[in-house]
PyMOL Python script that loads the backbone (N, CA, C, O; Angstrom):
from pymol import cmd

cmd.read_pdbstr("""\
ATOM      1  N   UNK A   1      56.020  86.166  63.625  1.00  0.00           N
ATOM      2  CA  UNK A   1      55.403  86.727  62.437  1.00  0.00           C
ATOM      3  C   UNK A   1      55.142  88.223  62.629  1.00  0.00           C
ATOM      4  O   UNK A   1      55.460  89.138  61.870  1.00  0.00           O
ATOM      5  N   UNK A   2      54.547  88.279  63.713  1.00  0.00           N
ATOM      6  CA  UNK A   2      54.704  89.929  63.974  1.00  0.00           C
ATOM      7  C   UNK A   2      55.630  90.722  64.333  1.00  0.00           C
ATOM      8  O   UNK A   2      55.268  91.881  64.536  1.00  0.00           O
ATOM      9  N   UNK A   3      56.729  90.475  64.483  1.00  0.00           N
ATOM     10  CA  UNK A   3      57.917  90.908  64.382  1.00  0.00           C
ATOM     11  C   UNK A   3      58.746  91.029  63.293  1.00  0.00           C
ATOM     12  O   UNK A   3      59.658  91.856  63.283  1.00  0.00           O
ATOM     13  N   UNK A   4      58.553  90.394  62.505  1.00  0.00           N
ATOM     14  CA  UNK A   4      58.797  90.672  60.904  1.00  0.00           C
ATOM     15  C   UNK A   4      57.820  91.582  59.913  1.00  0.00           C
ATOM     16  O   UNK A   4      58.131  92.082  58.832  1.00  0.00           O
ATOM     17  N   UNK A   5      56.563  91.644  60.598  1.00  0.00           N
ATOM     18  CA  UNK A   5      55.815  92.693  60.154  1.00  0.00           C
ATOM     19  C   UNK A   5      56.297  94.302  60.196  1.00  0.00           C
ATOM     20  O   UNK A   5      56.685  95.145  59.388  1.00  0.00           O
ATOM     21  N   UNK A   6      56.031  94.206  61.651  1.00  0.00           N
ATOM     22  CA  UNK A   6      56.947  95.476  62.321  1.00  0.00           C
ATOM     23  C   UNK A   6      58.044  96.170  61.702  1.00  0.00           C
ATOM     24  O   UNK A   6      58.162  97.381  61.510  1.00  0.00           O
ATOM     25  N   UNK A   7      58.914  95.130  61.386  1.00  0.00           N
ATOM     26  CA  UNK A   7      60.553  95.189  60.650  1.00  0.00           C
ATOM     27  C   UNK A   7      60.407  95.850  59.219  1.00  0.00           C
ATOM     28  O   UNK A   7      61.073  96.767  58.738  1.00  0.00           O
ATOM     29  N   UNK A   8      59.440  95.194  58.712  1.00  0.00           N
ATOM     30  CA  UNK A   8      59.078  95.262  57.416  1.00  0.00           C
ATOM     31  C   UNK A   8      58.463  96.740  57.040  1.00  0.00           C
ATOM     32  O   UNK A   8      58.516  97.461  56.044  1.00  0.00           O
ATOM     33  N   UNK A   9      57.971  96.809  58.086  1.00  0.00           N
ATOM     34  CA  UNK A   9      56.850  98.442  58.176  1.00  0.00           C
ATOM     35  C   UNK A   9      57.568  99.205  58.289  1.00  0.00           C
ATOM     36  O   UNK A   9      57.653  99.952  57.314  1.00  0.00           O
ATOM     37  N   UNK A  10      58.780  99.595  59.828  1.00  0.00           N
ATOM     38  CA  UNK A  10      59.777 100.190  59.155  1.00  0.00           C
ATOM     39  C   UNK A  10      60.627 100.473  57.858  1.00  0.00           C
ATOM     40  O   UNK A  10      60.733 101.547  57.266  1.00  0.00           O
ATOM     41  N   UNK A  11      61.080  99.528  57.620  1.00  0.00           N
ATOM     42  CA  UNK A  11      61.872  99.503  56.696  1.00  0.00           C
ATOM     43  C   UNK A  11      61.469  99.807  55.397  1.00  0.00           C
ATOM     44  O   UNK A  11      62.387 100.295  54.737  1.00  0.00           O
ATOM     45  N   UNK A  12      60.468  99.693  54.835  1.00  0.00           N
ATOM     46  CA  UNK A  12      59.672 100.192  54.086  1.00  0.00           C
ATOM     47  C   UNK A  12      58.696 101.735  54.272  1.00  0.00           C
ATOM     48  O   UNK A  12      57.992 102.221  53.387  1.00  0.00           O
ATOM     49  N   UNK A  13      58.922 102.362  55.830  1.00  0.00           N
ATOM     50  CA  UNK A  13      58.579 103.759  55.949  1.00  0.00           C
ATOM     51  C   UNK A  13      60.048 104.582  55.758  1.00  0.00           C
ATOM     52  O   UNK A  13      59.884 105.772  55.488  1.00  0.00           O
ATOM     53  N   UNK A  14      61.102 104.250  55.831  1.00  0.00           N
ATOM     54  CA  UNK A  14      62.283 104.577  55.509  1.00  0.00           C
ATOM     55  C   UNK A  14      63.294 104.414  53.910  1.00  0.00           C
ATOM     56  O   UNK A  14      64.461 104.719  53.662  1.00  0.00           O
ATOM     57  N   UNK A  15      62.398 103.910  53.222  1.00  0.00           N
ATOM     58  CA  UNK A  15      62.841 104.035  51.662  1.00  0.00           C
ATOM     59  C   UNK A  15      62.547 105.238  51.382  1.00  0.00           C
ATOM     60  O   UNK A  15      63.336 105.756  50.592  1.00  0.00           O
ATOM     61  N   UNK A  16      61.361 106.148  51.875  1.00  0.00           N
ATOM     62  CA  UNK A  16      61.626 107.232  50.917  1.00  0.00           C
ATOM     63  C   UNK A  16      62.266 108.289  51.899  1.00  0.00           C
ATOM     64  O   UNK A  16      61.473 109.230  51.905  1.00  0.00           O
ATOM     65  N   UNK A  17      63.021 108.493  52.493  1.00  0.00           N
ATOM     66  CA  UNK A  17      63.513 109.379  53.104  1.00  0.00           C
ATOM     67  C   UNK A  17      64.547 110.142  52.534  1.00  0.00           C
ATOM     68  O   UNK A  17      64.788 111.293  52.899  1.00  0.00           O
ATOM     69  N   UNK A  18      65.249 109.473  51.541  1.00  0.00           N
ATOM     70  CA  UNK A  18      66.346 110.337  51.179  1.00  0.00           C
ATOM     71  C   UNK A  18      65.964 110.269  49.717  1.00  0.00           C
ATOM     72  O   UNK A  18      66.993 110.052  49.077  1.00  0.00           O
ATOM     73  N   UNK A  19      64.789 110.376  48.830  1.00  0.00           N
ATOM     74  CA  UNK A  19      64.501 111.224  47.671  1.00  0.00           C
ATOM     75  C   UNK A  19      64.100 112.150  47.784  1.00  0.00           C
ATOM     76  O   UNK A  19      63.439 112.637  48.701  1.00  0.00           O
ATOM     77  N   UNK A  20      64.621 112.751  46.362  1.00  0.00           N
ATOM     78  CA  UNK A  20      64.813 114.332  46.274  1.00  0.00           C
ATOM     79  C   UNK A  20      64.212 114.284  45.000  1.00  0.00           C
ATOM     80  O   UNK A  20      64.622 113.662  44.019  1.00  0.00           O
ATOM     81  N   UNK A  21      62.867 115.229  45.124  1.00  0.00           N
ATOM     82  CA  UNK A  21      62.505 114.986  43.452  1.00  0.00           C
ATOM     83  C   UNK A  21      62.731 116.104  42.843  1.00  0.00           C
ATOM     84  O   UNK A  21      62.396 117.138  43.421  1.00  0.00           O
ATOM     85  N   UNK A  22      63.301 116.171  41.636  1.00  0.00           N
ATOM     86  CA  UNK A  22      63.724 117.268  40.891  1.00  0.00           C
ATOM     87  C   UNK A  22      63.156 117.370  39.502  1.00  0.00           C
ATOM     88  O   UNK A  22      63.657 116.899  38.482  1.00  0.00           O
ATOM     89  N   UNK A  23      62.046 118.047  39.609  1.00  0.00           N
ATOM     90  CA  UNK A  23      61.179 118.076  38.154  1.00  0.00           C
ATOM     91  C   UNK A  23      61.823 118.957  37.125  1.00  0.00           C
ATOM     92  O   UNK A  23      62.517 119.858  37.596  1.00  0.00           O
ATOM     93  N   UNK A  24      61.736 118.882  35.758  1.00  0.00           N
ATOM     94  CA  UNK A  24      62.461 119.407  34.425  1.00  0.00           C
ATOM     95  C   UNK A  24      61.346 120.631  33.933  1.00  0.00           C
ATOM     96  O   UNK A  24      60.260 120.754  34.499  1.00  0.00           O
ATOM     97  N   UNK A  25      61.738 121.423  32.912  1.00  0.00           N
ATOM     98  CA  UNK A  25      61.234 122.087  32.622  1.00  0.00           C
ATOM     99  C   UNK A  25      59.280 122.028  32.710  1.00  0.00           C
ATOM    100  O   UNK A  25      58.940 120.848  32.803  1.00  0.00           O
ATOM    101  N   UNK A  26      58.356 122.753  32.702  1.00  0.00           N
ATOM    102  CA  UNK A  26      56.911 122.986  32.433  1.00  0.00           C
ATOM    103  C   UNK A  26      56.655 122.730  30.855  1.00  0.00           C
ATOM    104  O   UNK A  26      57.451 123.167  30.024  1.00  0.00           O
ATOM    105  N   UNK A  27      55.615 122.070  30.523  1.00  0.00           N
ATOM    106  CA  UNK A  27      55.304 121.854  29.123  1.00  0.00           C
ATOM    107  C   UNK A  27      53.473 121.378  29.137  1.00  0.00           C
ATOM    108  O   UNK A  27      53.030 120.413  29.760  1.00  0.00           O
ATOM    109  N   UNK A  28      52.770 122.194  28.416  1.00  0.00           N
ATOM    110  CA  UNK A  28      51.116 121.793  28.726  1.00  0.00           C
ATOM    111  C   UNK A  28      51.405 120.830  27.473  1.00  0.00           C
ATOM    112  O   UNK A  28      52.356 120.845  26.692  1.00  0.00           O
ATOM    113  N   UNK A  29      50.120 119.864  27.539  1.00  0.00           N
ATOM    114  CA  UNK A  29      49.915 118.957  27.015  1.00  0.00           C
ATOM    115  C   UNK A  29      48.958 119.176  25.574  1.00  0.00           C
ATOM    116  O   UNK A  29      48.079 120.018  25.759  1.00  0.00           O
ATOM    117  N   UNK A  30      48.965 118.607  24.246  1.00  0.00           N
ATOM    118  CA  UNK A  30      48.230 119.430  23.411  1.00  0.00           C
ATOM    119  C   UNK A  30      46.694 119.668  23.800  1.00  0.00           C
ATOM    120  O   UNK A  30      46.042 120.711  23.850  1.00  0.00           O
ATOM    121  N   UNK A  31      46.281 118.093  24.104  1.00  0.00           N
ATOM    122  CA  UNK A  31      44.836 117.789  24.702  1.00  0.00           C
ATOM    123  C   UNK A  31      44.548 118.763  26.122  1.00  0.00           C
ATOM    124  O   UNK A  31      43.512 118.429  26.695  1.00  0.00           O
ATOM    125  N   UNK A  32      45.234 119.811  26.720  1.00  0.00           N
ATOM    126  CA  UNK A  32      44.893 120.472  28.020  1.00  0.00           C
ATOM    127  C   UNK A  32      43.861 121.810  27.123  1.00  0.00           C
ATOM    128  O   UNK A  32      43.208 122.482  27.921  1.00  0.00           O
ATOM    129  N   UNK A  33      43.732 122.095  26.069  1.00  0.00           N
ATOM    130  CA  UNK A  33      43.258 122.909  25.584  1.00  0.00           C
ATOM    131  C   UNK A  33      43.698 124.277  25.721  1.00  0.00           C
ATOM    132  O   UNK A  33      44.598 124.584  26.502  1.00  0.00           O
ATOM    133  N   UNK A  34      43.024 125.208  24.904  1.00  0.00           N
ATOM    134  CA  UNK A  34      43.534 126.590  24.854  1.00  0.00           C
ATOM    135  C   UNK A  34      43.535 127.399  25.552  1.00  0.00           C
ATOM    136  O   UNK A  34      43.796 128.538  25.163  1.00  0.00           O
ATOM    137  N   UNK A  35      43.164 127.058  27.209  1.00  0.00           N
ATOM    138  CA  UNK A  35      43.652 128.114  27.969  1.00  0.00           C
ATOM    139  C   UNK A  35      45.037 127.907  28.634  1.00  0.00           C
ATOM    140  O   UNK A  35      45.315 128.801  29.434  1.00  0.00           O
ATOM    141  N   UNK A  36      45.667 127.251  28.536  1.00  0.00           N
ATOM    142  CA  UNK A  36      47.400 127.139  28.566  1.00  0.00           C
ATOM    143  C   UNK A  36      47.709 127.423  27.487  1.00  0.00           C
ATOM    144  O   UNK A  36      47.172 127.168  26.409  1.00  0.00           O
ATOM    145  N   UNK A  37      48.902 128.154  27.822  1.00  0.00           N
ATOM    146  CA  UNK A  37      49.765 128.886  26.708  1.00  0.00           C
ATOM    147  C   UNK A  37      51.368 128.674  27.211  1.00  0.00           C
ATOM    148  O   UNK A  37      51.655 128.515  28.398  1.00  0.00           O
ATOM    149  N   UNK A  38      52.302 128.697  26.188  1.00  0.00           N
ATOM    150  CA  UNK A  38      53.770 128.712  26.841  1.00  0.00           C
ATOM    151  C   UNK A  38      54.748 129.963  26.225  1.00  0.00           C
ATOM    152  O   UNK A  38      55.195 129.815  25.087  1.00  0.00           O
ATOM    153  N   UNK A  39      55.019 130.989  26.862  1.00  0.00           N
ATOM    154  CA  UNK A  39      55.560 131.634  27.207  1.00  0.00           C
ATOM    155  C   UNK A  39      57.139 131.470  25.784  1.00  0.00           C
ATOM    156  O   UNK A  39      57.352 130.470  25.099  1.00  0.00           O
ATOM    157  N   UNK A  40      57.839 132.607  25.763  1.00  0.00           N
ATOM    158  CA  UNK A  40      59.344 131.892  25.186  1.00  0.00           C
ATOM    159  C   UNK A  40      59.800 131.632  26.431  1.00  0.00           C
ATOM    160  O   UNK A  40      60.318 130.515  26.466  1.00  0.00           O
ATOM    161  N   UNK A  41      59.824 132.245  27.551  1.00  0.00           N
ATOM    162  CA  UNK A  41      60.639 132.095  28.194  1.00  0.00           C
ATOM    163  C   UNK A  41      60.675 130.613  29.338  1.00  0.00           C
ATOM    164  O   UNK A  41      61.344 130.522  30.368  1.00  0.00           O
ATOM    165  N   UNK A  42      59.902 129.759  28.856  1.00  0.00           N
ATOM    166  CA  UNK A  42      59.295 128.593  29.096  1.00  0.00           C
ATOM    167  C   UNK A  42      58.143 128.682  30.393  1.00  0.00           C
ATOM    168  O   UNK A  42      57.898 127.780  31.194  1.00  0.00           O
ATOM    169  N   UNK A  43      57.644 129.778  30.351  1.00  0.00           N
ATOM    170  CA  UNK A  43      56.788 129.719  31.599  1.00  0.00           C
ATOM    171  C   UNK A  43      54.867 129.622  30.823  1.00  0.00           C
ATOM    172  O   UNK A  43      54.174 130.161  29.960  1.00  0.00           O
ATOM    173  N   UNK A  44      54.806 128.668  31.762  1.00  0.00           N
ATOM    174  CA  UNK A  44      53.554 128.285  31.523  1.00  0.00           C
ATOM    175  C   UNK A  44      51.951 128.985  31.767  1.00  0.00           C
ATOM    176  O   UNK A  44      51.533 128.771  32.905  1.00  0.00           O
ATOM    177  N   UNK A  45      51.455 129.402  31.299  1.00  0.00           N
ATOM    178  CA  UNK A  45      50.261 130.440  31.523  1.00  0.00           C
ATOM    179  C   UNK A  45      48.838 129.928  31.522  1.00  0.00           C
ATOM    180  O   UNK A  45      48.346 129.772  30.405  1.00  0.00           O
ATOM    181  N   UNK A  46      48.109 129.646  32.543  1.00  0.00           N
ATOM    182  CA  UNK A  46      46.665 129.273  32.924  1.00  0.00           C
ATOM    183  C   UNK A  46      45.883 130.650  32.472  1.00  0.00           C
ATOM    184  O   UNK A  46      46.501 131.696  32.671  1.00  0.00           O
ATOM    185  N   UNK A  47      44.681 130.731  31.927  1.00  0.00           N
ATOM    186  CA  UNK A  47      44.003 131.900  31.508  1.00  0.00           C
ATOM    187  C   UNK A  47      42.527 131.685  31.902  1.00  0.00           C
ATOM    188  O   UNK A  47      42.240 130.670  31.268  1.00  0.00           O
ATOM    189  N   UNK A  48      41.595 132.001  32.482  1.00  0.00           N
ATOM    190  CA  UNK A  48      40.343 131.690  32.650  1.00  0.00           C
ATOM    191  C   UNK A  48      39.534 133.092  33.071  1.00  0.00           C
ATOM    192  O   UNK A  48      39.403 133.423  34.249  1.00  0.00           O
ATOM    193  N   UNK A  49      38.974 133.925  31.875  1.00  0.00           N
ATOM    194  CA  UNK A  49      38.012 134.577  32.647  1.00  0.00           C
ATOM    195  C   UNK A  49      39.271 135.840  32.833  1.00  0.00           C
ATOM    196  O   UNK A  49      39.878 136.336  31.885  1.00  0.00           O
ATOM    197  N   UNK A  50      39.457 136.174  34.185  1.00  0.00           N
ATOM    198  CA  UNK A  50      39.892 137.658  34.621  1.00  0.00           C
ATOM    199  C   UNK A  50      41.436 136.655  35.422  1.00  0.00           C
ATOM    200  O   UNK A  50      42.592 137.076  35.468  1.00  0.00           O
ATOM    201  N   UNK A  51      40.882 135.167  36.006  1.00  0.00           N
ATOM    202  CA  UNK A  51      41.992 134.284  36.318  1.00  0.00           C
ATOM    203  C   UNK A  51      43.141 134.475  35.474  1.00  0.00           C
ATOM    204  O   UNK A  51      43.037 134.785  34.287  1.00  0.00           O
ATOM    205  N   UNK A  52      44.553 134.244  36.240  1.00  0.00           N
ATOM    206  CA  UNK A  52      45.501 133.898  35.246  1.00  0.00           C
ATOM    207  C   UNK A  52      46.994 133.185  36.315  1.00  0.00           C
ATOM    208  O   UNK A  52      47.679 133.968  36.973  1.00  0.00           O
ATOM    209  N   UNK A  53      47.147 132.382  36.316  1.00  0.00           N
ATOM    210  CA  UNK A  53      48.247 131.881  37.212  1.00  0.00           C
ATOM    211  C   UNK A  53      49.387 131.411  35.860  1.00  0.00           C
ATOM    212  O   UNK A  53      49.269 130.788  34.805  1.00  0.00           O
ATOM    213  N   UNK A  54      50.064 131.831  36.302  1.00  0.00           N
ATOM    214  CA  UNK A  54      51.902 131.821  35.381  1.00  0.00           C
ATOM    215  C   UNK A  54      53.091 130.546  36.244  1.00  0.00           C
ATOM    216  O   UNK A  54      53.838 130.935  37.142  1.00  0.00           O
ATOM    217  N   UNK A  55      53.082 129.720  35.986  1.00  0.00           N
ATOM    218  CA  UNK A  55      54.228 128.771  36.354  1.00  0.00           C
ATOM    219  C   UNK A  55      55.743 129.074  35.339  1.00  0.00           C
ATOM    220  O   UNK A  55      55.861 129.090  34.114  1.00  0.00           O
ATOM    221  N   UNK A  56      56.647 129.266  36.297  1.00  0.00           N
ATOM    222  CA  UNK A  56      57.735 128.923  35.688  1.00  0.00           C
ATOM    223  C   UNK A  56      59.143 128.064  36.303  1.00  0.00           C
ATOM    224  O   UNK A  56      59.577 128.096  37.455  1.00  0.00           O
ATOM    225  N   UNK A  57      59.586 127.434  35.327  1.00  0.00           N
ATOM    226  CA  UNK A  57      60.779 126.718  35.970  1.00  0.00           C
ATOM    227  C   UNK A  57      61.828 127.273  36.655  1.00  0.00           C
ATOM    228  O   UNK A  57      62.591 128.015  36.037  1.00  0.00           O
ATOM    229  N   UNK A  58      62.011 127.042  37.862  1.00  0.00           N
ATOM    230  CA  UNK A  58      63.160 127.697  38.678  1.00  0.00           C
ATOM    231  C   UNK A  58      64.478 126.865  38.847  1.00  0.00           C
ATOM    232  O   UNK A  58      64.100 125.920  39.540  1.00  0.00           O
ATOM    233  N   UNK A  59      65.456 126.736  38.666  1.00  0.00           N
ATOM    234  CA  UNK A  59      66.940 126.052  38.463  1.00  0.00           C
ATOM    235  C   UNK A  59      67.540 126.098  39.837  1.00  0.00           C
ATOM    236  O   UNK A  59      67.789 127.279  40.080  1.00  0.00           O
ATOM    237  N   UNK A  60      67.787 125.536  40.569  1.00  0.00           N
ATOM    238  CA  UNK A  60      68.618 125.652  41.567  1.00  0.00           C
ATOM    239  C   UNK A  60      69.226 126.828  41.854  1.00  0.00           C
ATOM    240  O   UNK A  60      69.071 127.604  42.797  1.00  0.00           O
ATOM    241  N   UNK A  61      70.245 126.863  40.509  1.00  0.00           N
ATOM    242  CA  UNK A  61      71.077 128.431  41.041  1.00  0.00           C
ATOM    243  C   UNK A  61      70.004 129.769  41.046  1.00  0.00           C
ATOM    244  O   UNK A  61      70.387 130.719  41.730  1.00  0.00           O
ATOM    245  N   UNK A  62      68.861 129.901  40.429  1.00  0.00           N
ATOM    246  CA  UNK A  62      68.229 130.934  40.300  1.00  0.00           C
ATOM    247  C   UNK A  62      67.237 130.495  41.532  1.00  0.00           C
ATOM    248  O   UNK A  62      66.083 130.922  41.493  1.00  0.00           O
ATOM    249  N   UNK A  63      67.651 129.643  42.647  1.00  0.00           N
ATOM    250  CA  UNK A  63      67.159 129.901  43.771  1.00  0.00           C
ATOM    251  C   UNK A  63      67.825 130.646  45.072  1.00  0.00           C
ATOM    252  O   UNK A  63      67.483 131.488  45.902  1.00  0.00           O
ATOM    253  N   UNK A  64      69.310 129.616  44.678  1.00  0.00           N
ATOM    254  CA  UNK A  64      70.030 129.931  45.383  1.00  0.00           C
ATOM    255  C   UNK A  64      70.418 131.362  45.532  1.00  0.00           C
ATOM    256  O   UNK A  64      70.823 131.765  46.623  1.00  0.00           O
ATOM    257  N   UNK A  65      70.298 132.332  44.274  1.00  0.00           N
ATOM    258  CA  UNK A  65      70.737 133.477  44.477  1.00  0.00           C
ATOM    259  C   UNK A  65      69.639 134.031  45.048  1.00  0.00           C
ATOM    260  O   UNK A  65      69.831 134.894  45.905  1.00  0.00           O
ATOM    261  N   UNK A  66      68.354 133.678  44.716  1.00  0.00           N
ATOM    262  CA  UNK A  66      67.191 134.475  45.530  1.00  0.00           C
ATOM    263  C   UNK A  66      67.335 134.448  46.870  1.00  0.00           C
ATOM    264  O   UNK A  66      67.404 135.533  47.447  1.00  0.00           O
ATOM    265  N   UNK A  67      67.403 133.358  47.548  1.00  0.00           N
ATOM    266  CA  UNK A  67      67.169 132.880  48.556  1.00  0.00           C
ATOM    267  C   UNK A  67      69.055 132.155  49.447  1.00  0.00           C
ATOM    268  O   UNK A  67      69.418 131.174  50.096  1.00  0.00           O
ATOM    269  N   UNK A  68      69.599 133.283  48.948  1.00  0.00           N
ATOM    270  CA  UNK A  68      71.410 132.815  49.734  1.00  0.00           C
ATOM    271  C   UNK A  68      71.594 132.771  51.315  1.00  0.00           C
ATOM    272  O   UNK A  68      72.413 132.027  51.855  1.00  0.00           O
ATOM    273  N   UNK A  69      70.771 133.623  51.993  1.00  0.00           N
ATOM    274  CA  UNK A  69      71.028 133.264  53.362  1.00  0.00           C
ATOM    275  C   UNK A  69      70.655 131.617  53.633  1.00  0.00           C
ATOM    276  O   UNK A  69      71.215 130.802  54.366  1.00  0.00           O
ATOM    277  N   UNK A  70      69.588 131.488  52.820  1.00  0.00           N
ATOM    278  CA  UNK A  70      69.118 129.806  53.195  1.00  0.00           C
ATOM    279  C   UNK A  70      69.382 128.998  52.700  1.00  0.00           C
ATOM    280  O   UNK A  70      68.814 127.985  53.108  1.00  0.00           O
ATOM    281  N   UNK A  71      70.004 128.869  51.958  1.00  0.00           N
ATOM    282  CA  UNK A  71      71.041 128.275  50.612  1.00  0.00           C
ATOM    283  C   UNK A  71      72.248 127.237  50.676  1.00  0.00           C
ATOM    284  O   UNK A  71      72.799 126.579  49.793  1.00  0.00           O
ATOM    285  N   UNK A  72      72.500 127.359  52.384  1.00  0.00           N
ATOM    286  CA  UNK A  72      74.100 126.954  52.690  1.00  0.00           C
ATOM    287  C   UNK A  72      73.572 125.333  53.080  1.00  0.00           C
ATOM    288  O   UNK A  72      74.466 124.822  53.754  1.00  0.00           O
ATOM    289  N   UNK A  73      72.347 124.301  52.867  1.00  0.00           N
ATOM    290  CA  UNK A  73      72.737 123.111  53.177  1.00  0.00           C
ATOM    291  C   UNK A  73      72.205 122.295  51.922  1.00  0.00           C
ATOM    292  O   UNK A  73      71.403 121.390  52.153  1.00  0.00           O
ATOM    293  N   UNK A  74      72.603 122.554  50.564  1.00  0.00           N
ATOM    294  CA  UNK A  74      72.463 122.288  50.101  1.00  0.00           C
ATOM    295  C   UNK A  74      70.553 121.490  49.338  1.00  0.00           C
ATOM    296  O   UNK A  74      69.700 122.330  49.052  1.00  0.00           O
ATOM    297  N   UNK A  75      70.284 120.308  49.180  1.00  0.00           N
ATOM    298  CA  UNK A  75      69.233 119.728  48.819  1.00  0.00           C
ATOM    299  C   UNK A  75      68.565 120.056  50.280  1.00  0.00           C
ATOM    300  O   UNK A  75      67.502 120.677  50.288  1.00  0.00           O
ATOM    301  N   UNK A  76      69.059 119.724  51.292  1.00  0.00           N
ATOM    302  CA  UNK A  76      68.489 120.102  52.556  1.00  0.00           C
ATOM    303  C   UNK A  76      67.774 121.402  52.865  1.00  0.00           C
ATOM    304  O   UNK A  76      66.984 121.529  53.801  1.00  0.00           O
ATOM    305  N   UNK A  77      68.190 122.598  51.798  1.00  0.00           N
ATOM    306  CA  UNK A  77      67.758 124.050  52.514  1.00  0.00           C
ATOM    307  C   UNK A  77      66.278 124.551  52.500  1.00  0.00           C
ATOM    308  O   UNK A  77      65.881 125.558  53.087  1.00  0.00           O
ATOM    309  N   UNK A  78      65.517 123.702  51.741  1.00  0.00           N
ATOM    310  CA  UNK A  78      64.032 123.434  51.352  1.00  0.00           C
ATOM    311  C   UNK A  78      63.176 123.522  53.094  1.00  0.00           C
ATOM    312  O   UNK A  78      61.961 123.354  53.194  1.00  0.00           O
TER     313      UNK A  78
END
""", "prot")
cmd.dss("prot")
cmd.show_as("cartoon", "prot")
cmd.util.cbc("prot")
cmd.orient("prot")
């Protein structure tokens, strides 16, 4: 029985090893209220006070060109 535990524990610490999560564009929610704002350019804007943090969606290729020396193993170069 404890050897099938074991088995099990592995094998189940090794399902998530090879996801890759790839989130879609930024979008605030209506209910987040009026200090989010969205941008045209789809970037998302926090406002509080003198605070202000800006999220925006980055695409693969508009990483890859930032960042090309580190770029060469694909999902791996993270």
């Amino acid at each position: 029985v404890a050897g099938r535990l074991v088995v099990w524990a592995v094998c189940l610490s090794f399902c998530s090893c090879g996801y890759y999560h790839y989130a879609g564009p930024l979008s605030p929610l209506d209910e987040q209220g009026v200090a989010l704002t969205v941008a045209d350019d789809g970037s998302v804007t926090f406002t509080q006070d003198r605070f202000e943090v800006r999220l925006r969606y980055v695409t693969d290729r508009e990483l890859n060109r930032q960042f090309a020396a580190h770029s060469t193993a694909g999902p791996k170069s993270t």
